[in-house]
VOMIDREN-374716 format. One record per residue (C-alpha): residue number from 1; y, z, x; chain. Coordinates in nm, 2 decimals, decimal comma, always signed. Each point is the difference from the previous one (the first is absolute). Layout:
marlum; c2; c3; c1; zavo
NUM; Y; Z; X; A $
...
END
This chain:
marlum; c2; c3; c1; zavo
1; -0,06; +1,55; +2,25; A $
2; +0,11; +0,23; +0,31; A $
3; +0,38; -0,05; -0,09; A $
4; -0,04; +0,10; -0,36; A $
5; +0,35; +0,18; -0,09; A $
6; -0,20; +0,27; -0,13; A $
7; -0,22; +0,01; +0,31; A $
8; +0,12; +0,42; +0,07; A $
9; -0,12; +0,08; -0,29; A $
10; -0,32; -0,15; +0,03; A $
11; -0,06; +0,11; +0,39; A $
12; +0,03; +0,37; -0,19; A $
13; -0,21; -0,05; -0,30; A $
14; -0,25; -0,12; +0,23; A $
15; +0,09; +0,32; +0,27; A $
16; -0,04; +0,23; -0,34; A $
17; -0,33; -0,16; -0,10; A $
18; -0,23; +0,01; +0,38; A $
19; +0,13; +0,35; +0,06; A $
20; -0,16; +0,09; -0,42; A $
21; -0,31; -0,20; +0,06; A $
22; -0,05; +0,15; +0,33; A $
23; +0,04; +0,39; -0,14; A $
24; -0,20; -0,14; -0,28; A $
25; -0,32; -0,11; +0,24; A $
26; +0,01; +0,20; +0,29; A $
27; +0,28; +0,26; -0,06; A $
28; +0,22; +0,11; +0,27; A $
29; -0,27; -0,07; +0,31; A $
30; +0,13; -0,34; +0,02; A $
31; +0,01; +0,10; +0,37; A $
32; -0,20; +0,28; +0,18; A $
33; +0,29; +0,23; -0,06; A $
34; +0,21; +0,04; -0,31; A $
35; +0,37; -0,11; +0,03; A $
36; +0,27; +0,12; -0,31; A $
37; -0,08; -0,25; -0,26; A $
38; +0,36; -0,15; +0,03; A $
39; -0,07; -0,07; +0,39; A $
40; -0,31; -0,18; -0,12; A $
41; +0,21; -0,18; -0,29; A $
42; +0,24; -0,06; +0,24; A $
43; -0,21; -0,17; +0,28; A $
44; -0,20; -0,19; -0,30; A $
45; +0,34; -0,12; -0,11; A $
46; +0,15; -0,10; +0,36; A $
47; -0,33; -0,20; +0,04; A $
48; +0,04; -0,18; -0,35; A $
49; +0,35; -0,09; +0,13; A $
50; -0,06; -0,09; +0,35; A $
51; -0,26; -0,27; -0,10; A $
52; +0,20; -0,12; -0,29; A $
53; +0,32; -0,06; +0,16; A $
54; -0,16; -0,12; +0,35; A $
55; -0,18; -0,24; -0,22; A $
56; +0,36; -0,11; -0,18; A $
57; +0,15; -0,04; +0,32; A $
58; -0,30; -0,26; +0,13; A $
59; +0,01; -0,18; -0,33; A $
60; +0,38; -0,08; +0,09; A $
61; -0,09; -0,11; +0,33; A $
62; -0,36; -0,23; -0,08; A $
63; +0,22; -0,28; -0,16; A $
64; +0,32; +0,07; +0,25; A $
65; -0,28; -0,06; +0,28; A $
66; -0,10; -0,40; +0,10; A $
67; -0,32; +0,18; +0,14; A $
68; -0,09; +0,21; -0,29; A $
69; +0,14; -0,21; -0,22; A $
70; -0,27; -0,31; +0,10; A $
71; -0,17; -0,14; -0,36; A $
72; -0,30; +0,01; +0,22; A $
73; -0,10; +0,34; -0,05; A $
74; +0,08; +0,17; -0,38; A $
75; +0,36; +0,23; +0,03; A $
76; -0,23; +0,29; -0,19; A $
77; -0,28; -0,01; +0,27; A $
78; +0,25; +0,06; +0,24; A $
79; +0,17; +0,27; -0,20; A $
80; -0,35; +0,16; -0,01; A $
81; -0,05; -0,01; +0,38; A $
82; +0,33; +0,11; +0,10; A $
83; -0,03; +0,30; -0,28; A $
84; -0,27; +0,10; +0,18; A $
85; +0,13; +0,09; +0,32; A $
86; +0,33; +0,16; -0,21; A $
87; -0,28; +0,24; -0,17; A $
88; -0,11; +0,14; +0,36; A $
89; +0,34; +0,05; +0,08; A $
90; +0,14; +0,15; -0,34; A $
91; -0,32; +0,25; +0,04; A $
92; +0,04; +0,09; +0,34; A $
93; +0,36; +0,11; -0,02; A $
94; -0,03; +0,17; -0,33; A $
95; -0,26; +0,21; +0,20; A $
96; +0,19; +0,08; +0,30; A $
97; +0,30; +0,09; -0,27; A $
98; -0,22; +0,22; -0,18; A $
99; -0,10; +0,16; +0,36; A $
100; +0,34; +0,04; +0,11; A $
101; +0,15; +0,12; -0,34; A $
102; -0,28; +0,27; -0,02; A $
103; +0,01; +0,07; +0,38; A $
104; -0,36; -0,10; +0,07; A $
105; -0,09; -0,14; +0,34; A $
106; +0,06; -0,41; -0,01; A $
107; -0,33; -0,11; +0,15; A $
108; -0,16; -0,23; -0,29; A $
109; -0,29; +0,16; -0,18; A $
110; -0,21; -0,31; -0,03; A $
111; -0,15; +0,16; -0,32; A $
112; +0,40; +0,06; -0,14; A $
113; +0,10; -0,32; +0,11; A $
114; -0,35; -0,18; -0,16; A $
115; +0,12; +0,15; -0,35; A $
116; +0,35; -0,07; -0,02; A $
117; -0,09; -0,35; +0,15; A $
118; -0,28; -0,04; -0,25; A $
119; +0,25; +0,09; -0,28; A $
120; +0,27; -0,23; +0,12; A $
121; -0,26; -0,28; -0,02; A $
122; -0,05; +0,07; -0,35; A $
123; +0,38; -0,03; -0,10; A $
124; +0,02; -0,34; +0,20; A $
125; -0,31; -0,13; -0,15; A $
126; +0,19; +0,07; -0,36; A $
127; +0,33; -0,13; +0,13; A $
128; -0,18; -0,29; +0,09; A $
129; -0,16; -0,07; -0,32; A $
130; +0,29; +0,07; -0,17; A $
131; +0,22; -0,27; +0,22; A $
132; -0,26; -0,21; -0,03; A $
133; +0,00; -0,02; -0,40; A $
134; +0,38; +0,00; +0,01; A $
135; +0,04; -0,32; +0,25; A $
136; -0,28; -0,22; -0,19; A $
137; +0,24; +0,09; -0,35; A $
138; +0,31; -0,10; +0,19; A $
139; -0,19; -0,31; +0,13; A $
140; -0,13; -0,06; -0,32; A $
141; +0,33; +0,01; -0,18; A $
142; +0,17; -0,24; +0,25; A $
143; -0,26; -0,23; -0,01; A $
144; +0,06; +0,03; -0,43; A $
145; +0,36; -0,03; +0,09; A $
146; -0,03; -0,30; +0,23; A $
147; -0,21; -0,17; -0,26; A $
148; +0,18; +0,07; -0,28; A $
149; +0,37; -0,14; +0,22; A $
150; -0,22; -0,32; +0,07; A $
151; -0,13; -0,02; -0,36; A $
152; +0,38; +0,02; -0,09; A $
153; +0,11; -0,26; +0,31; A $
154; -0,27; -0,24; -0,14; A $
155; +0,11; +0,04; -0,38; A $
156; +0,39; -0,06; +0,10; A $
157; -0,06; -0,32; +0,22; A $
158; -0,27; -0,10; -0,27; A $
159; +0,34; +0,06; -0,32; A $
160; +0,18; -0,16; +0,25; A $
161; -0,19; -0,38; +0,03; A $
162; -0,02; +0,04; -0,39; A $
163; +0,40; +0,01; -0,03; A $
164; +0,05; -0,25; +0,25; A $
165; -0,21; -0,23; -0,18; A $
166; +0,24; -0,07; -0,29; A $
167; +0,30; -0,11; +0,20; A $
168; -0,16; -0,35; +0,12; A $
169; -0,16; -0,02; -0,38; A $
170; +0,31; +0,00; -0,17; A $
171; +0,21; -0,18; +0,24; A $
172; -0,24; -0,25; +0,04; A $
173; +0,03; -0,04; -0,41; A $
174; +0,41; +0,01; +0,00; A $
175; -0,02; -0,30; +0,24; A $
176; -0,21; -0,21; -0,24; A $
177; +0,25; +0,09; -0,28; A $
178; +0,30; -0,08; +0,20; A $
179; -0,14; -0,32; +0,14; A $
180; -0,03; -0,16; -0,36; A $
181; +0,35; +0,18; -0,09; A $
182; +0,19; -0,14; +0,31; A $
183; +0,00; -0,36; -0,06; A $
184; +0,08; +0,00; -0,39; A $
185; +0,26; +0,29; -0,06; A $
186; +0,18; +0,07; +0,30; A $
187; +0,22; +0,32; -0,16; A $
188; -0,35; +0,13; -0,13; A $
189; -0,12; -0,02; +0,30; A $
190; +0,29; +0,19; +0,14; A $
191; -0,03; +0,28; -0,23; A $
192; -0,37; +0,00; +0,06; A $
193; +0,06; +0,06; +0,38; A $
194; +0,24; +0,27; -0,08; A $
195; -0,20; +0,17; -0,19; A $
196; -0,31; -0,01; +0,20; A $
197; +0,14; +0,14; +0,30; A $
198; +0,03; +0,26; -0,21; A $
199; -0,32; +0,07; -0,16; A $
200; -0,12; -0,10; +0,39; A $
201; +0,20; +0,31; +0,14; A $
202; -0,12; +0,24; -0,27; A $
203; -0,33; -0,06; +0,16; A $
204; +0,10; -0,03; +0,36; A $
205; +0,12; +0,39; -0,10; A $
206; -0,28; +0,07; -0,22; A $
207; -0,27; -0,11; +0,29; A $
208; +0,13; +0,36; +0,19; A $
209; -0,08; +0,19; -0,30; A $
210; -0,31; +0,14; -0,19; A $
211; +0,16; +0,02; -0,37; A $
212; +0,34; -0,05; -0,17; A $
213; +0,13; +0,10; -0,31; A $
214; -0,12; -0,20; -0,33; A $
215; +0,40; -0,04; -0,03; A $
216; +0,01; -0,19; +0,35; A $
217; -0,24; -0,25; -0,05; A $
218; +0,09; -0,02; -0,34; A $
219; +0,37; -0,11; +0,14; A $
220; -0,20; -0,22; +0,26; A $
221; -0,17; -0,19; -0,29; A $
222; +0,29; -0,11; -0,13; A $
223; +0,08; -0,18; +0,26; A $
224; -0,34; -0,17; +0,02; A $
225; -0,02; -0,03; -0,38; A $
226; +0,37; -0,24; +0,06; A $
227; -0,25; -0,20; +0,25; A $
228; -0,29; -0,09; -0,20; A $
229; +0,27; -0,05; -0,33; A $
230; +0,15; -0,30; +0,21; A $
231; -0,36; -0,12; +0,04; A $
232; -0,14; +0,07; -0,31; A $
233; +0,34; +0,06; -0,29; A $
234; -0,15; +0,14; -0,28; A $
235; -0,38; -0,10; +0,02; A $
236; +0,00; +0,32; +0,17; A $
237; +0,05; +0,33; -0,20; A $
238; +0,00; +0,33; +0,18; A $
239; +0,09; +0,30; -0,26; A $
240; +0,06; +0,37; +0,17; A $
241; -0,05; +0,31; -0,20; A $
242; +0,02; +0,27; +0,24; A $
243; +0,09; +0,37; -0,05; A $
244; +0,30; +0,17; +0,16; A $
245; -0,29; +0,25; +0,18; A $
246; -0,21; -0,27; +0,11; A $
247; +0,33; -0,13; +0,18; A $
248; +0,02; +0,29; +0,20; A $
249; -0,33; -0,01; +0,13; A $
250; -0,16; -0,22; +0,30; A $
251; -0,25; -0,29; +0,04; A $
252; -0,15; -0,19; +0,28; A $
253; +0,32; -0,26; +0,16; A $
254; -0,02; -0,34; -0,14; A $
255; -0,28; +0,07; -0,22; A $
256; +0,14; -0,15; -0,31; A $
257; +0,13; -0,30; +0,18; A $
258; -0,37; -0,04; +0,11; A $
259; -0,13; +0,02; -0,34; A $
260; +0,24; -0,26; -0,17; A $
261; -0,06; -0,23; +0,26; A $
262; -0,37; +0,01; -0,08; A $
263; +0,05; -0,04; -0,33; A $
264; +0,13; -0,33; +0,08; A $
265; -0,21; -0,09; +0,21; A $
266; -0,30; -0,01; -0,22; A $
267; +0,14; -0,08; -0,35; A $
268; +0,20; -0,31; -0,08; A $
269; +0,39; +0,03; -0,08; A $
270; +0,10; -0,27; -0,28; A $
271; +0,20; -0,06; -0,29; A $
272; -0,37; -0,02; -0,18; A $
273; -0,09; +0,31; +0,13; A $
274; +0,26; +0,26; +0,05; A $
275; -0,11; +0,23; +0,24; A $
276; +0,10; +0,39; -0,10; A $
277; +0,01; +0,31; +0,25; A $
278; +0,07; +0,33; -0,12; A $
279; +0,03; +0,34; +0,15; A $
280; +0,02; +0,30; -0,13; A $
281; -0,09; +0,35; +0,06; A $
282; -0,28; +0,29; -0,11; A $
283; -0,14; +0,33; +0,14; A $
284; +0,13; -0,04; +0,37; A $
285; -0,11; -0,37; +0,00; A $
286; +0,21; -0,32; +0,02; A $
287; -0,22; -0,26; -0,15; A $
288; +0,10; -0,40; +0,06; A $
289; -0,18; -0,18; -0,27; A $
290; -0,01; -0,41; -0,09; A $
291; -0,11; -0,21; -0,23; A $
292; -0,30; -0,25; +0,17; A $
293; +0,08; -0,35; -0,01; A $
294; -0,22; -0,09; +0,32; A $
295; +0,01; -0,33; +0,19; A $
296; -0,27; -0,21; -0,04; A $
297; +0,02; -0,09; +0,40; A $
298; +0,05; +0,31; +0,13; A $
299; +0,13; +0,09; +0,34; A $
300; -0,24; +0,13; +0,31; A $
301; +0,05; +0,36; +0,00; A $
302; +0,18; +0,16; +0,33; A $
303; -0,15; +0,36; -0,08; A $
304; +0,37; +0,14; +0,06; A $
305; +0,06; +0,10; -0,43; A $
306; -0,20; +0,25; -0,12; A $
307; -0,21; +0,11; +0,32; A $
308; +0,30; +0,04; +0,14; A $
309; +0,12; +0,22; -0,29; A $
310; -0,28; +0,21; -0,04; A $
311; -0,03; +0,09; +0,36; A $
312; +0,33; +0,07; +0,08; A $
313; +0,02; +0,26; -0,31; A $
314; -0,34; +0,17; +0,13; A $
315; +0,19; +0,12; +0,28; A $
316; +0,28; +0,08; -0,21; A $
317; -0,13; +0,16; -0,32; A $
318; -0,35; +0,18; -0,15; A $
319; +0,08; -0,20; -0,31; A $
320; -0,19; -0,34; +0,01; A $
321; +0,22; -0,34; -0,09; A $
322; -0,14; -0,05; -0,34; A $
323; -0,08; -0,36; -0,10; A $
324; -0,13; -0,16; -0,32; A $
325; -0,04; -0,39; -0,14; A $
326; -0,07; -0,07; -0,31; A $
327; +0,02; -0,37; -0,15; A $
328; +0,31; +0,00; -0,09; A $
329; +0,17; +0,27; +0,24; A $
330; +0,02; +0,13; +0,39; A $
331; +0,11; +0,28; +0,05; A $
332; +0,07; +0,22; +0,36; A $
333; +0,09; +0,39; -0,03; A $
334; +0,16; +0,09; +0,32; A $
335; +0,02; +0,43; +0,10; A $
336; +0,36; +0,14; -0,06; A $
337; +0,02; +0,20; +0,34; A $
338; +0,20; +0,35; -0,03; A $
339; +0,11; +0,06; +0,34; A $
340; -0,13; +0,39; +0,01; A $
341; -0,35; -0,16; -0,08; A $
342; +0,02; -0,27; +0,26; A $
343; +0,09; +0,25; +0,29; A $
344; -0,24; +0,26; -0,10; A $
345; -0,33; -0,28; -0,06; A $
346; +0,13; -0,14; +0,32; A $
347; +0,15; +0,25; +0,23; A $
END
């Protein structure tokens, strides 16, 4: 509070206002004689600043000083005691100024020097208050501040396990289709490496990022659509019919890839049963929706699909992941991220 920019203009305001509350109480017999009211506003004033700018200076030094600086006893109880002996100080050389500028004899008065030290109290005890208030806000705020930078530390590493999780889920998968490819088609199984390497580089680059273009992992799909046609030829349809717009905008990395391989997971792929994907775009949403064929032995859940989905987008977006099953249709609406919106929600 003491090293205010503004703090001159203060130490007068607060000169202006003693010297009118003292004509306003007593008049001009502050003293037991009656200086020019500018000596008076001038001593008032030379008090105000002494004690404010002696109490700046031992604010600098209370930190500065191992001693003073101890977290035994409170920095503000030790600004108030060493205020204290500035205040007898301040007062007793504004008096002997005020003596020597209106040649009076300088022997103290005990009775002058009483009242001008009574009066600097007063403007300490205010100062005091006053710092007081201001270094409890400060603490507050970086207490607020320190919270919130945790809060944030917690919520990056927390993004961070979530994205990490899909790598050993989908490479895990690719194995198991290359193991059964390896043996019976040889140039497949070629191609298939080829390619995955890279859909597994898209996410190797896609792990150091929060969101990509729709375009990007649109691009990346391709590549993984190529994978699961070797596996699957045409019991697998995946239909896109996406705007030029929703192109430009961004989504959660790998998202899609996630999503597919879900679908898979949980509904059978046959020449009976033609499993269809389609994605398409409305209103800022990217929605992935299939039709339900679901396997009759199903496989135990690894909690990495939707959870993992949803979660990651609630640090991303205020817009929920939308999802809705009906008997013959599932159906996941994705956020289209704008990257003005994301920074601003998130910055």
């Amino acid at each position: 509070m003491f090293n205010t920019r503004y703090r001159f203009v203060f130490i007068l305001l607060l000169g202006i206002y003693s010297f009118l509350n003292i004509l306003f109480t007593v008049g001009n017999n502050f003293f037991d004689f009656s200086p020019p009211d500018y000596f008076l506003l001038l001593v008032l004033t030379i008090v105000v600043t002494g004690v404010w700018e002696l109490n700046r200076l031992l604010a600098f030094a209370i930190p500065a000083n191992p001693m003073l600086g101890t977290r035994k006893i409170h920095p503000l109880f030790i600004q108030f005691l060493g205020s204290v002996g500035i205040v007898v100080v301040v007062s007793w050389l504004s008096l002997e100024l005020l003596y020597l500028v209106l040649k009076m004899p300088l022997a103290t008065n005990p009775k002058h020097f009483t009242l001008l030290l009574a009066f600097g109290f007063r403007v300490n005890l205010f100062l005091q208050c006053v710092n007081a208030i201001v270094y409890y806000i400060t603490q507050l705020k970086e207490a607020q501040l320190q919270a919130e930078q945790f809060k944030q530390q917690t919520a990056e590493a927390h993004f961070q396990v979530l994205r990490n999780q899909i790598n050993p889920h989908f490479l895990f998968n690719s194995f198991n289709v290359l193991s059964t490819l390896v043996y019976k088609d040889p140039d497949t199984s070629s191609r298939f490496i080829e390619q995955l390497s890279l859909v597994y580089r898209y996410l190797l680059a896609g792990n150091e990022k929060k969101i990509v273009t729709l375009k990007e992992e649109m691009n990346f799909m391709e590549a993984y659509l190529f994978l699961l046609n070797i596996r699957f030829g045409n019991n697998l349809q995946v239909t896109k019919h996406v705007s030029e717009k929703a192109f430009q905008q961004y989504i959660a990395p790998a998202t899609l890839q996630l999503l597919v391989e879900n679908v898979i997971k949980h509904n059978v792929v046959s020449k009976k049963e033609t499993l269809v994907i389609d994605m398409y775009d409305t209103e800022d949403y990217l929605y992935i929706s299939n039709t339900i064929r679901e396997k009759q032995d199903k496989e135990e859940s690894t909690r990495v699909g939707l959870q993992n989905i949803t979660k990651r987008y609630q640090f991303l977006s205020d817009k929920p992941v939308l999802i809705q099953k009906t008997k013959e249709k599932f159906t996941v609406g994705l956020p289209l991220l704008n990257v003005e919106t994301h920074e601003h929600t998130h910055s």
